[in-house]
N, C-alpha and C positions, 0 to 999 in steps of 0.2 A: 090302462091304468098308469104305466110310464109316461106317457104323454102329459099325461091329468098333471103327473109329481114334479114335471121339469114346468108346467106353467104355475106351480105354486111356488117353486125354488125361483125362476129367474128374477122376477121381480124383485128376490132380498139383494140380487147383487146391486140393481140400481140405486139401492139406498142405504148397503154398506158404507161407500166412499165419504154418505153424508156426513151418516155417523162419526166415522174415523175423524174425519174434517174439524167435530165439534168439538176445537180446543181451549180451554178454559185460561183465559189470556187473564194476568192479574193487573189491575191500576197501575198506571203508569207513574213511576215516582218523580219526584220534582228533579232530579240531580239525574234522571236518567238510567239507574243501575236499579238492577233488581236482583239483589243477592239475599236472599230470606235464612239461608244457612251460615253466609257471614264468611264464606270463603276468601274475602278480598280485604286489605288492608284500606286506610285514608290515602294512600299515596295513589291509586286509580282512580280518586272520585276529583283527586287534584289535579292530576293532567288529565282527567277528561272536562275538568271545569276549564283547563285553560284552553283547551283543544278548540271547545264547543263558543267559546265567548268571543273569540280570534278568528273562525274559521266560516266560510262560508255553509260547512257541512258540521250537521248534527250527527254524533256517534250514540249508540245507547246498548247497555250491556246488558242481557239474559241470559242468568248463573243458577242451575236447580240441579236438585241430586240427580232427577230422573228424568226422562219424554213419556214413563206411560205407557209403552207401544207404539206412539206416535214419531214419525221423522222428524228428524233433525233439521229437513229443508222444509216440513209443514210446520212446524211449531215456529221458525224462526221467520217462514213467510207472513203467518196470521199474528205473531208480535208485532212486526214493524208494520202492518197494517192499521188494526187497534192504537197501535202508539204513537202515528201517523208521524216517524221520524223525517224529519228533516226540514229546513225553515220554510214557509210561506213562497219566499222570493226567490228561493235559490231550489227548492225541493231535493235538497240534494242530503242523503238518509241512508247509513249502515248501522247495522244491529250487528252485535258481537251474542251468537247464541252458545252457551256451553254447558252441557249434561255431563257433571262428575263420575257418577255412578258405572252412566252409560258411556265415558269415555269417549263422546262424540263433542266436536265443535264444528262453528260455522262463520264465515263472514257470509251476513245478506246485504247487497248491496242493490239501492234503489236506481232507476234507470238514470238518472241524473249523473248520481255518482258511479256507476259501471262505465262511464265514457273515460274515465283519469284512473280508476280501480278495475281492470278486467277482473276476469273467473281466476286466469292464472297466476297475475298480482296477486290474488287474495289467496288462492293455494299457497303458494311462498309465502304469505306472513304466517300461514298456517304450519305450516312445515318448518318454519323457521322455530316457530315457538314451541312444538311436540319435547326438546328436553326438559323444558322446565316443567308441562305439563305431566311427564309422566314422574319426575322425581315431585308430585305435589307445590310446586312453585306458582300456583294460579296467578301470584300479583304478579310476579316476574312476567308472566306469557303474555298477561293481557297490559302489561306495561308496552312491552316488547311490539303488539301489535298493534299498537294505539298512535307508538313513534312511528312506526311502518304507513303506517294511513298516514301519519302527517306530512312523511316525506314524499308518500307517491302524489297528495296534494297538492303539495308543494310546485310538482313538475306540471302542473292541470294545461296551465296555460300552452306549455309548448308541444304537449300533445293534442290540445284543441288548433294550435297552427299547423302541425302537420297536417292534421284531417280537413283544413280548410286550405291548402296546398295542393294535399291532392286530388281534392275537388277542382282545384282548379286547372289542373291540370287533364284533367280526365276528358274535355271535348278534342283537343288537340290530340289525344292517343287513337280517339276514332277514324284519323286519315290515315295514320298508318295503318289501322286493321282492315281499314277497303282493300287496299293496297292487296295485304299479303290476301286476305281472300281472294281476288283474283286470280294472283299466282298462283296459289292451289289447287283451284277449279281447273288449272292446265296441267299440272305437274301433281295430278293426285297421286300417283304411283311413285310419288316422294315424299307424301306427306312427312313421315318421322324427321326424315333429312328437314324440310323445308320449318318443321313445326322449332328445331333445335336452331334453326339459322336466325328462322323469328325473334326467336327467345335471346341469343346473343344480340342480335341486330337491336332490340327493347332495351336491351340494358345498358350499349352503348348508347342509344339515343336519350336513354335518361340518366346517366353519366353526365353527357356534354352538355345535355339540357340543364343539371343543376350546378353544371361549371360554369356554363354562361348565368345561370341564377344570383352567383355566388359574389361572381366579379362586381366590384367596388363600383364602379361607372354606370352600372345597369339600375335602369329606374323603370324599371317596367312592374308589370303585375306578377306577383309571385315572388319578389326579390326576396333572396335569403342570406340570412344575416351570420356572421360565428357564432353568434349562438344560440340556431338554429339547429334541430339535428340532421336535415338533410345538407348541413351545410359544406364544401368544397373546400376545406383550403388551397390558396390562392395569393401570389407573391402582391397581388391590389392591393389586398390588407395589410400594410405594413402594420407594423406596433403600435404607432403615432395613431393610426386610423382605429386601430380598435382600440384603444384607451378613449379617444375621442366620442366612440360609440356609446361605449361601459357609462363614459361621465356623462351624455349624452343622456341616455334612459335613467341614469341615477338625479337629473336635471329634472324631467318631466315627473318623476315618482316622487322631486321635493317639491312640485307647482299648489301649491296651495289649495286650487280649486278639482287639483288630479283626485281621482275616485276609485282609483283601481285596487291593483294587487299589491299590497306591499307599499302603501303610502309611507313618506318620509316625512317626519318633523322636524323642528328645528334644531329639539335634541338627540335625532336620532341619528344613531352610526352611517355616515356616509351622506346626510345631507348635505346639500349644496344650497349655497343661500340665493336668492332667485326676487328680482322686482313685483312680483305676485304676494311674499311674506312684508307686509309693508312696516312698520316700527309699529304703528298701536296693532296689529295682526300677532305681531312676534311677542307686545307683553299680553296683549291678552289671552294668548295661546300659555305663555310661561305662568301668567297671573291665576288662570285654571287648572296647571300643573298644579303649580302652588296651596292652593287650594283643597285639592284632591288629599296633596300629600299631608296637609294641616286636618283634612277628613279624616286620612287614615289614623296619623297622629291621634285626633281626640278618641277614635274609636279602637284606640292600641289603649286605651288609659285603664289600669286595674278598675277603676273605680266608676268605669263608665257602663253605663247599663240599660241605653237604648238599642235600637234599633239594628243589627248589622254588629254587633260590637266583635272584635279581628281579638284572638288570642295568639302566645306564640307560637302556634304551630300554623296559623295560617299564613298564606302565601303575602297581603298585602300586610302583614303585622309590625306596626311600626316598634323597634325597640324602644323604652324608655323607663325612667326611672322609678316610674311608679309599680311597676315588675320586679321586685326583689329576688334573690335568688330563692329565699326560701319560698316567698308568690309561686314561683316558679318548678321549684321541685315539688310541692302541693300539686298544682293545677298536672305535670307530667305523671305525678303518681295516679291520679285518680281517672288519665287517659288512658295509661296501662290495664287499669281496672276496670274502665270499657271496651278495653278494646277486644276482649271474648267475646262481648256479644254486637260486635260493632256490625250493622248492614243489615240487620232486623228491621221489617215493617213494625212501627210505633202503631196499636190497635187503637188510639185514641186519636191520631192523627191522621193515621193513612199516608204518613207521607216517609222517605228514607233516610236512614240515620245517618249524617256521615261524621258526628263528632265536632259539627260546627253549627256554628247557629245559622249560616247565611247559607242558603239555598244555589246552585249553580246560575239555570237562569227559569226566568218566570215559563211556567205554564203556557203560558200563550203565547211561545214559540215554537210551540210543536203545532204543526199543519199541514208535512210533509204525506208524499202519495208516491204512486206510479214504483209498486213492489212488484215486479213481472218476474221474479223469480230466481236474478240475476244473484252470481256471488260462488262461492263453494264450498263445500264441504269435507271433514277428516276425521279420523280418529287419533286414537295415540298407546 
């Protein structure tokens, strides 16, 4: 009879987990934020519009009183799945999960973006932001950790050189390890000794190794630069030479056809002007500034009532005079008076309020993948 009741039991556990699994993920909003109880101010929905439009990496935020039962690492991994964060080209996708009620949050971070954001980066923005979450500051926190992503982004690149550094370096450490193996195989009855002499003898070798890296002269593979982190200082580099450097990279980041990180225009702080910007290049670059800003202008007009129309609380809002003060204290009264229930799903729309007419960015940039799990989790 026992026998009979454990083969009618085991089978529920295999299909426990299913159940649990089955979380009811809500439409993805146009602006990325899904706050239905309206915990969060317009000033989140504005640095995450500027984050998102700027940056390689899509961010997107999930704000509810409760998880249900369900964790805080299941709920925020079948989000970012469904919501498919991150762009097409870059796949590179964090979801910001946070349960009030339940006093849990989480950065999930997609495999893309876990290479510039580890688990313990995302602890620390997490831990960094626990005061404001427990004194009720939500916009503060998730401001707080929003700037945190953009700074550790920021750094992507020189921790994508590291790791292609010490890639390169890693067939070279293979002669040394024959080496001490050998010795070993003779001098096992010293292992500890020999394992400790190893380990010094390693770390002088890759000392000297990234002091010869360092130096000024050396043009081999691997060369590291000041400002590089494994970089050496080293009397080569005088001032002259690193200034030279600095102007050097601030040269190629103004090249007209440059594609990277951190392009330079010709209005932009630190540009360098460069045979690549040619005269009709520089006005029709300025002529499109121009342009944009004559955009903005007509779309700052009280009286304008297309498409994208900027008021003044938004970011590209041009002043002018067709905004009276009284315009003006009107249109701020009657934000106040939305702004109780501001972050509500619209039931006719389906789509997320944030107080403006223009949308962050389209729909069909969300196409990101590859959620393995990565990121961390906290409470407060």
């Amino acid at each position: 009879m026992k026998k009979l009741i454990l083969l009618l039991i085991i089978p529920l556990f295999f299909f426990m987990p299913l159940v649990a699994a089955n979380i009811a993920v809500p439409d993805r909003s146009l602006n990325g934020i899904y706050d239905p109880n309206g915990y969060l101010t317009t000033s989140v929905a504005e640095t995450l519009e500027s984050m998102n439009t700027g940056s390689e990496t899509q961010v997107g935020i999930y704000i509810v009183d409760t998880l249900d039962g369900s964790s805080i690492e299941e709920v925020a991994n079948e989000v970012a799945r469904k919501w498919k964060i991150g762009k097409q080209d870059s796949n590179s996708g964090i979801l910001i999960a946070i349960a009030i009620k339940d006093r849990k949050f989480r950065i999930e971070t997609s495999n893309e973006a876990a290479i510039w954001l580890p688990d313990s980066k995302a602890s620390s923005l997490l831990n960094d932001s626990k005061p404001y979450m427990k004194e009720g500051k939500y916009t503060d926190a998730l401001n707080r950790i929003l700037v945190g992503i953009s700074k550790a982004e920021s750094g992507k690149s020189e921790i994508i050189n590291k790791k292609e550094n010490k890639n390169t370096q890693l067939p070279k450490s293979l002669k040394y390890t024959a080496i001490i193996i050998a010795i070993l195989r003779i001098c096992f009855n010293y292992i500890p000794l020999f394992i400790l002499v190893y380990a010094l003898l390693a770390t002088c070798f890759d000392y000297l190794k990234r002091c010869r890296f360092s130096k000024y002269e050396y043009e081999g593979k691997g060369k590291l630069y000041p400002d590089f982190p494994n970089f050496v200082p080293n009397d080569t580099w005088t001032e002259e030479r690193k200034s030279d450097y600095k102007k050097n990279k601030r040269l190629i980041r103004s090249q007209f056809n440059y594609a990277g990180y951190n392009k330079l225009y010709p209005n932009s702080k630190g540009f360098l002007p460069n045979d690549t910007w040619t005269t009709l290049l520089i006005e029709a670059y300025y002529a499109e500034v121009e342009r944009k800003q004559l955009d903005r202008l007509n779309r700052s007009q009280y009286s304008y009532n297309g498409k994208g129309k900027l008021y003044p609380n938004d970011k590209d809002f041009v002043k002018n005079a067709s905004w009276t003060s009284e315009l003006k204290k009107s249109y701020y009264a009657s934000q106040r008076v939305q702004s109780s229930s501001y972050g509500r799903l619209d039931s006719s729309t389906s789509s997320y309020d944030t107080g403006s007419s223009s949308s962050s960015w389209s729909s069909d940039d969300w196409d990101g993948g590859g959620f393995d799990g990565g990121g961390s989790s906290d409470s407060w």
